[in-house]
C-alpha positions as CSV (number, residue, x, y, z in Angstrom):
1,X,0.0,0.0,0.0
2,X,0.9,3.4,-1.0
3,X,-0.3,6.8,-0.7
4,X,-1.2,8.6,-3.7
5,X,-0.3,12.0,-3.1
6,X,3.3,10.9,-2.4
7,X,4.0,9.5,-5.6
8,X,2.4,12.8,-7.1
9,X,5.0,14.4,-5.4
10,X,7.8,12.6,-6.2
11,X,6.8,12.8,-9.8
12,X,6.0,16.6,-10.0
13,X,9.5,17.6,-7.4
14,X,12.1,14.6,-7.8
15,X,13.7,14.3,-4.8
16,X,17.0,15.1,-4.7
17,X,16.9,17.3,-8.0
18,X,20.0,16.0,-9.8
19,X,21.6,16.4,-13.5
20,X,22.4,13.6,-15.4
21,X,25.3,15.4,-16.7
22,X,27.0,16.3,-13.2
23,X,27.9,12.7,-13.4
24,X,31.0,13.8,-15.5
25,X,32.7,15.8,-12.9
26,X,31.2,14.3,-9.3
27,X,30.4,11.4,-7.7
28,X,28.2,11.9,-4.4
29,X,29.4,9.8,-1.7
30,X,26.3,8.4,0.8
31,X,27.4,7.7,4.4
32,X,26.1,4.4,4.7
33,X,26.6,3.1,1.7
34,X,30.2,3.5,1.4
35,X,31.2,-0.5,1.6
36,X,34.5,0.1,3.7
37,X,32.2,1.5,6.3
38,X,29.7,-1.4,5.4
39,X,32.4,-4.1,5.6
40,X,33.8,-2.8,9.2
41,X,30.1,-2.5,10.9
42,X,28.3,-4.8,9.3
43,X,30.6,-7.9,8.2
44,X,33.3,-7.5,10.9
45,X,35.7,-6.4,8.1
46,X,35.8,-9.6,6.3
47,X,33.3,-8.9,3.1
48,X,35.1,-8.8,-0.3
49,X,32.2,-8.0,-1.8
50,X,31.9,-10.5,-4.8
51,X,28.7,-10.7,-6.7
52,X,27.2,-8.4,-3.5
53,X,23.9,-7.6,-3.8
54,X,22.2,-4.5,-3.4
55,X,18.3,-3.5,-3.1
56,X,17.9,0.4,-2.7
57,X,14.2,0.9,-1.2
58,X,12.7,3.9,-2.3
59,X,15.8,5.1,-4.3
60,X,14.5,8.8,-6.0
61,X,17.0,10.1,-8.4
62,X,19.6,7.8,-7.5
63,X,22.4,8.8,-5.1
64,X,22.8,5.6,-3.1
65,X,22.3,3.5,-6.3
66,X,24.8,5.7,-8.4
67,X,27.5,5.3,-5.5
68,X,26.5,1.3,-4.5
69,X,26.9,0.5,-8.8
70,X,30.2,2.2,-9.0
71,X,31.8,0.6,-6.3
72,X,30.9,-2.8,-7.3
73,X,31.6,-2.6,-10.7
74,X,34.9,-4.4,-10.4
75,X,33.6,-7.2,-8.6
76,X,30.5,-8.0,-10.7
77,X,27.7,-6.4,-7.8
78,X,24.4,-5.6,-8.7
79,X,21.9,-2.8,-7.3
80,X,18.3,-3.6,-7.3
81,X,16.7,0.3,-7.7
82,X,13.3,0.4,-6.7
83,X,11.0,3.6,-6.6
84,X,7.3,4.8,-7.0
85,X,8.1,8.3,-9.4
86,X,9.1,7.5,-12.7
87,X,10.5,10.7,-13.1
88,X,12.8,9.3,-10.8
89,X,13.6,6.5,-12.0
90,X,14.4,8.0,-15.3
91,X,16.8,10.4,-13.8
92,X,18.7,7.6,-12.0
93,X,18.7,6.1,-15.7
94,X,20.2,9.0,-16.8
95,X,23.2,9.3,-14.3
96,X,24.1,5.7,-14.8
97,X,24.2,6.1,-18.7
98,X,26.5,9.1,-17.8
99,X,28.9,6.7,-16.0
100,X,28.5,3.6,-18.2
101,X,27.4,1.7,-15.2
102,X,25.4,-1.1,-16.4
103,X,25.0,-3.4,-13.1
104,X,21.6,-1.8,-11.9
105,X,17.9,-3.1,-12.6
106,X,15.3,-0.5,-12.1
107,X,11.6,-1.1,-10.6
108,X,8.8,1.4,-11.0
109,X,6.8,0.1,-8.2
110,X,6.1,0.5,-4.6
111,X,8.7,-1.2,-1.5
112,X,4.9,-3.2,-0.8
113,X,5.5,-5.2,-3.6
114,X,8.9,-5.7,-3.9
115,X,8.9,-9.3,-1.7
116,X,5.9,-10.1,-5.2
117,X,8.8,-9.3,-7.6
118,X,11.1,-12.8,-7.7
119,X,14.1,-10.4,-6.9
120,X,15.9,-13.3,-3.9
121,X,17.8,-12.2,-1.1
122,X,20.0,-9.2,-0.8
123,X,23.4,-8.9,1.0
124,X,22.6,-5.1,1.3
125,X,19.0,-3.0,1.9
126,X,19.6,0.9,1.9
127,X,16.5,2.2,3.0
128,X,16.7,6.0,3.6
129,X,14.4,8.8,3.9
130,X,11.3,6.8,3.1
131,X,10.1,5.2,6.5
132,X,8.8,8.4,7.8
133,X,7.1,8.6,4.1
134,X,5.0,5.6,4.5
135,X,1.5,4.9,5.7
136,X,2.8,1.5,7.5
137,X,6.3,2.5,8.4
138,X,6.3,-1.1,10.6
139,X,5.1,-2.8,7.5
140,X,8.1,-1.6,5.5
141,X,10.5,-2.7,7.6
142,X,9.2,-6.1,7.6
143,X,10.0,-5.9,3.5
144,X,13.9,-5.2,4.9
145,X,14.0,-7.9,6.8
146,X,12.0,-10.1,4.2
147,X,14.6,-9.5,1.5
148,X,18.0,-9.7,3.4
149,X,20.2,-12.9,3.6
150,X,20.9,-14.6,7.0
151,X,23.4,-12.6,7.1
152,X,22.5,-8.9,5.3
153,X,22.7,-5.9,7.2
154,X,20.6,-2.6,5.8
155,X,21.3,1.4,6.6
156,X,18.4,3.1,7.7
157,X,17.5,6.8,7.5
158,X,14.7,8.2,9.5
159,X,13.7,11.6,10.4
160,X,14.5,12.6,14.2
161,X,11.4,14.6,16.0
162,X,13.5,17.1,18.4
163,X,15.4,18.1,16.0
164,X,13.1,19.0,13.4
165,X,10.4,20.5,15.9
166,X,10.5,23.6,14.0
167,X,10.3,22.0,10.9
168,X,7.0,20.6,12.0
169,X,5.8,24.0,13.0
170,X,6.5,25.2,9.5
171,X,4.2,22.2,8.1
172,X,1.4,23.3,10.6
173,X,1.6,26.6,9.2
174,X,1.3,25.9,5.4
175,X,-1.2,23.7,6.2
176,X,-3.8,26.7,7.5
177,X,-2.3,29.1,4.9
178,X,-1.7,27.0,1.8
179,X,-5.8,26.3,1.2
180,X,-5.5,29.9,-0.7
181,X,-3.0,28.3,-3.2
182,X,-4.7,27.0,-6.9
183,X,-1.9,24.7,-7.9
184,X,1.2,22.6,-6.5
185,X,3.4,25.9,-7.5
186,X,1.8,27.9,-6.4
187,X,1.8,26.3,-2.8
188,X,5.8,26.3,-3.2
189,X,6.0,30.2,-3.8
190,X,3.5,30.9,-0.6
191,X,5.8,28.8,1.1
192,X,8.9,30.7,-0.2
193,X,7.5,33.6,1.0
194,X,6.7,32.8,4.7
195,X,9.7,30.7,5.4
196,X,11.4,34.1,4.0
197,X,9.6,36.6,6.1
198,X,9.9,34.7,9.6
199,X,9.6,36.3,12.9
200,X,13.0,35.3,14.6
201,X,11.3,34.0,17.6
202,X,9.8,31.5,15.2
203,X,10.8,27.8,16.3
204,X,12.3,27.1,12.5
205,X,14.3,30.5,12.4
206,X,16.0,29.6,15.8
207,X,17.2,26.7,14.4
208,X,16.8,27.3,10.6
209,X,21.6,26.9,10.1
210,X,20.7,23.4,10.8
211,X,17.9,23.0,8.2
212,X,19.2,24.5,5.0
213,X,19.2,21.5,2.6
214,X,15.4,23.4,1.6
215,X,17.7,26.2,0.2
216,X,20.1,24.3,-1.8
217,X,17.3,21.9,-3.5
218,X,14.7,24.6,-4.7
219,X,11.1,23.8,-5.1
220,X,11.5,20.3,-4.6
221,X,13.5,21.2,-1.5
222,X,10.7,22.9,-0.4
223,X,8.2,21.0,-1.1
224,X,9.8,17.9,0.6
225,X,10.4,20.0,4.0
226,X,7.5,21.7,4.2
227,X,4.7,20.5,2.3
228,X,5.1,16.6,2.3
229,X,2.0,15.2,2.6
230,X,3.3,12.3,4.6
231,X,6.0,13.3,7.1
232,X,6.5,11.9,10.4
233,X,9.6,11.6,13.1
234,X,10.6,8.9,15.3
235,X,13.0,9.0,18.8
236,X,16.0,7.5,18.4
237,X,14.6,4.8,21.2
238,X,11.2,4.4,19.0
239,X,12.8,3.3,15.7
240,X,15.4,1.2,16.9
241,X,12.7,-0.5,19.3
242,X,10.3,-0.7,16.4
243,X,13.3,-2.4,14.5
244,X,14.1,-4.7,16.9
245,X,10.4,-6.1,17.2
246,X,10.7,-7.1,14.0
247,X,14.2,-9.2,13.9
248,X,16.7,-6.4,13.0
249,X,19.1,-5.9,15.0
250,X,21.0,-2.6,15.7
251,X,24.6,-2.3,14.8
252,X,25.7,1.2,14.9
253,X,25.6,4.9,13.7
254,X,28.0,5.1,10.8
255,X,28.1,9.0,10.9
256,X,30.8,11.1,12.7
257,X,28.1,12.5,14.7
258,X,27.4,8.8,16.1
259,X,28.5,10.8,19.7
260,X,25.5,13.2,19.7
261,X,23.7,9.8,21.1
262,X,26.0,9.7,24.2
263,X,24.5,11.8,27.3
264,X,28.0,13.0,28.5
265,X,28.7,14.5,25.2
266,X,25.9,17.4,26.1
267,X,25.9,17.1,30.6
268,X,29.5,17.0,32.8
269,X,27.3,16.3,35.9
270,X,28.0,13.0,37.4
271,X,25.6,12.4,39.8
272,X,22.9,13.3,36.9
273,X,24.5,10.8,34.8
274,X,24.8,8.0,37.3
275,X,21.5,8.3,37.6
276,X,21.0,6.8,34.0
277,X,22.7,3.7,34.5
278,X,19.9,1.9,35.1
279,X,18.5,2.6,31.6
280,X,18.9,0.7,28.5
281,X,21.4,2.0,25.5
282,X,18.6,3.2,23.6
283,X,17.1,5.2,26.4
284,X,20.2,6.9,26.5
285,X,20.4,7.9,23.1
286,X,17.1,9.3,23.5
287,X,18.2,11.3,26.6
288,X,21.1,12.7,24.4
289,X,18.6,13.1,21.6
290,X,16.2,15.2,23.4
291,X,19.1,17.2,25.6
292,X,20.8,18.0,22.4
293,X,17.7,19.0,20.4
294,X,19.5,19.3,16.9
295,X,19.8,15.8,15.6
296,X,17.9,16.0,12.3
297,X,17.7,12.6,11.4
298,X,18.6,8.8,12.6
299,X,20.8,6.8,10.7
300,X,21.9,3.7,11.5
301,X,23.2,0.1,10.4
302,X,20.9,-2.7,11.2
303,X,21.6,-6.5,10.9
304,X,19.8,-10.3,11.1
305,X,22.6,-11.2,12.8
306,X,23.3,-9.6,16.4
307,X,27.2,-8.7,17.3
308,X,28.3,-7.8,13.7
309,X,31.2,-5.6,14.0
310,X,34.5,-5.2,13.6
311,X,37.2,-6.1,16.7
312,X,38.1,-3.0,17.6
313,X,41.1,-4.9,19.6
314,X,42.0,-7.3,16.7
315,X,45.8,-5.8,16.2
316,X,46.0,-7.7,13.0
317,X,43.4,-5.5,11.0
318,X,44.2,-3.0,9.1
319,X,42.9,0.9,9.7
320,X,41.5,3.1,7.1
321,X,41.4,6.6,7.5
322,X,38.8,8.8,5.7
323,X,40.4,11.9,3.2
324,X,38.2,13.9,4.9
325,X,39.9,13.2,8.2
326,X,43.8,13.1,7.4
327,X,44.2,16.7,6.7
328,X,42.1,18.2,9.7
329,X,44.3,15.7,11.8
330,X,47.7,17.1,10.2
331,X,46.8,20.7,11.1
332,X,45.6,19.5,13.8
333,X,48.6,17.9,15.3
334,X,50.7,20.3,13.7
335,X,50.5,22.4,16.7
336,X,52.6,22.6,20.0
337,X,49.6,22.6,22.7
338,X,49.3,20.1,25.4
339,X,45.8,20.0,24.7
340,X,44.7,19.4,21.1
341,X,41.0,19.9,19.8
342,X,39.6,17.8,17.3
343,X,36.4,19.4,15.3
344,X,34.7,16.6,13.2
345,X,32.7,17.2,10.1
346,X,29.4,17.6,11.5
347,X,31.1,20.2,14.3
348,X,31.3,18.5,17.4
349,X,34.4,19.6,19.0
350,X,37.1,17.1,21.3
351,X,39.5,17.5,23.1
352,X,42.4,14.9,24.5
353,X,46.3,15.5,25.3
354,X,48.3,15.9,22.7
355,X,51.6,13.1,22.3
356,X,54.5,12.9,19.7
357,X,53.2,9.3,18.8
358,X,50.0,10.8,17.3
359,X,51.2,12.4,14.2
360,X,53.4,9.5,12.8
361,X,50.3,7.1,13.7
362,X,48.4,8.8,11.1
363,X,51.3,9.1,8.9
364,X,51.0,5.4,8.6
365,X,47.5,4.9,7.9
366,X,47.7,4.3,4.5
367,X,45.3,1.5,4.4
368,X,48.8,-1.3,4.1
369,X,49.6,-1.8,7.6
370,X,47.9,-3.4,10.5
371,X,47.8,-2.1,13.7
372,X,50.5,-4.5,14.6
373,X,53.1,-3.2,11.9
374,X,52.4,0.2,13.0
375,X,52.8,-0.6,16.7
376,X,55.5,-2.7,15.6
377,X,57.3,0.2,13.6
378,X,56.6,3.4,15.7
379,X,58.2,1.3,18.8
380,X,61.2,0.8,16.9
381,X,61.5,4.2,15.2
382,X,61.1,5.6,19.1
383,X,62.7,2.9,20.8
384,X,59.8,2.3,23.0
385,X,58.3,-1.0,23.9
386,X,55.1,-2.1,22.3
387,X,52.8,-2.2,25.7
388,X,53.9,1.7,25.9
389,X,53.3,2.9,22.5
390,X,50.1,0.7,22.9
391,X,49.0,2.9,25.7
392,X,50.2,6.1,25.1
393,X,48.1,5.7,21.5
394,X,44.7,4.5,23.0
395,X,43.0,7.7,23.9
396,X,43.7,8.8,20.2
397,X,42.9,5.6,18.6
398,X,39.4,5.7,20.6
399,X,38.6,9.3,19.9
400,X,39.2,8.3,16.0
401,X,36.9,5.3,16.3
402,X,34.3,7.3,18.1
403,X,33.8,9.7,15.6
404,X,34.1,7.2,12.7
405,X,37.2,8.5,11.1
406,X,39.1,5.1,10.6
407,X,37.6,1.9,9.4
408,X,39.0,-1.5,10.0
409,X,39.7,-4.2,7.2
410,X,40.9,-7.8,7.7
411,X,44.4,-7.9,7.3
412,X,43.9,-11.4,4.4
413,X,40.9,-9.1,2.8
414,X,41.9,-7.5,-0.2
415,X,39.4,-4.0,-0.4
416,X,42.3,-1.9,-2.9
417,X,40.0,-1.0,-5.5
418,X,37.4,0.5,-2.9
419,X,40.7,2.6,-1.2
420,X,39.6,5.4,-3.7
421,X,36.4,5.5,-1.8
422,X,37.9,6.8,1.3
């Protein structure tokens, strides 16, 4: 079952808006589908990937399927594409022509009916930013689980309520103003002009730095925000629950900002925090949810198998660290200061005490070495033994896990054509 007006929407305002012809000069990298992200969560860094399959729920004008079909090509994957706007659909059509990709099978249909299509099982289910779309969000994550092998994982994207309260408000609004508007454009331009003309105690102008995809995506961007007909928000604690009663299992946040679930990342008090010990993990991430108030959106790894991930311990895999990271870390550690702050992508700030050992760790994370060869070879280089470079490179090592920076391969897995990736 599907709602009608939805797939009006999608085929009047495609969601992202994307050109086919970008395709020559970008490729646009999605969080949790990047595999060596996948492979560490998800297959405790042992996946290689051959003939890995790929069903993309709800998959609009492409991004996850664009990025999931290039990095399988050299290992013969295929990407399932399934979507209700053939506007859509044709646009993801588009893009892959553009890149000669020619491992992805496109479905004009609804995620109901998927299980009906004869597709088997998938290794991989990306399902984001359509949950919170459907009438029976619960009944579409029974299709997840339906299609995944015994031992398939699937990223989720949902929306986060707190964080989008004033995005909410917004929707009220247009939904008293907008019966004055004749046609679907001319609901968009009333909308342009209220969300323009805002009061700044409004509840989406106090928080409107963190809501500016809108901006960046036009009409459809505003139509998707603030005139969806079918738009609802889940607590972190409510969506994995709702997950969880119905045999996924949660693995982990694959984003840096994985640490805006943890309560002592917002509150220093400890007798406030001893007193959530008694609560379960995902009580606490909705404690951190609703003290932090600006997570937008929940994404996550699930998985039919419980305990997926990577050993974090294991000194025989190898690290990864993301572009993104190695040259905020170099200026980083390029200082003097005892104390060194860390600012990850999404903003959030750390801070630890700065050691020598640091910068030639990252100097040798260039995806080759385990853990054990660079323990092995900074202890020589400094004459140290290994317990002591060991400990003196733990707080770092942790505050680079914790924000997702490095990934972990297994050391006899060979991931080099996915190194580009990073």
């Amino acid at each position: 079952m599907y709602l009608k007006k939805v797939r009006k929407q999608y085929e009047e305002f495609p969601y992202p808006p994307r050109e086919p012809e970008d395709e020559r000069k970008r490729l646009i990298f999605t969080v949790p589908d990047n595999l060596l992200r996948l492979n560490h969560f998800c297959y405790a860094g042992s996946q290689d990937f051959r003939n890995f399959r790929c069903l993309v729920l709800g998959g609009g004008t492409g991004d996850a399927t664009i990025f999931l079909a290039e990095q399988l090509k050299p290992v013969n994957g295929e990407v399932i594409h399934v979507d209700l706007s053939e506007k859509s659909i044709e646009i993801c059509k588009a893009r892959a022509l553009e890149r000669n990709l020619n491992n992805i099978k496109f479905f004009n249909d609804s995620i109901f009916n998927v299980p009906k299509l004869n597709l088997g099982l998938f290794d991989y289910v990306n399902c984001v930013g359509v949950l919170h779309h459907l009438e029976d969000p619960a009944g579409g994550v029974k299709v997840i689980k339906q299609m995944l092998k015994p031992d398939g994982c699937a990223g989720i994207m949902v929306y986060a309520n707190s964080g989008r309260t004033g995005v909410y408000v917004i929707q009220e609004l247009m939904r008293l103003l907008r019966q004055s508007a004749h046609n679907e454009e001319n609901k968009v331009e009333l909308t342009k002009a209220v969300v323009n003309d805002l009061p700044e105690s409004n509840l989406f102008s106090l928080l409107k730095e963190d809501n500016e995809d809108f901006e960046i995506y036009g009409d459809s961007g505003y139509y998707d925000m603030f005139l969806h007909s079918q738009d609802r928000a889940y607590r972190i604690d409510e969506i994995l629950n709702l997950m969880e009663k119905n045999g996924l299992n949660f693995v982990d946040f694959p984003e840096d900002k994985k640490l805006s679930y943890y309560p002592e990342f917002h509150i220093g008090n400890r007798e406030l925090l001893s007193s959530l010990n008694e609560m379960s993990e995902f009580q606490k991430y909705a404690v951190a949810e609703l003290l932090s108030c600006r997570i937008k959106t929940h994404g996550f790894y699930v998985s039919m198998k419980k305990h997926v991930g990577v050993n974090l311990n294991n000194v025989e895999n190898i690290p990864l660290l993301f572009n993104q990271y190695r040259q905020l870390l170099s200026d980083t550690l390029s200082g003097s200061g005892r104390i060194i702050e860390l600012k990850t992508i999404s903003g959030m700030v750390l801070k630890i005490k700065n050691d020598s050992l640091y910068k030639e760790f990252i100097s040798h994370l260039n995806g080759k070495f385990s853990l054990r060869d660079i323990i092995k070879s900074i202890s020589s280089r400094e004459q140290l033994i290994m317990e002591n470079v060991i400990k003196r490179l733990q707080p770092f090592y942790n505050m680079l896990i914790s924000v997702n920076a490095i990934v972990l391969n297994s050391r006899n897995n060979d991931l080099e054509f996915l190194k580009k990736y990073l």
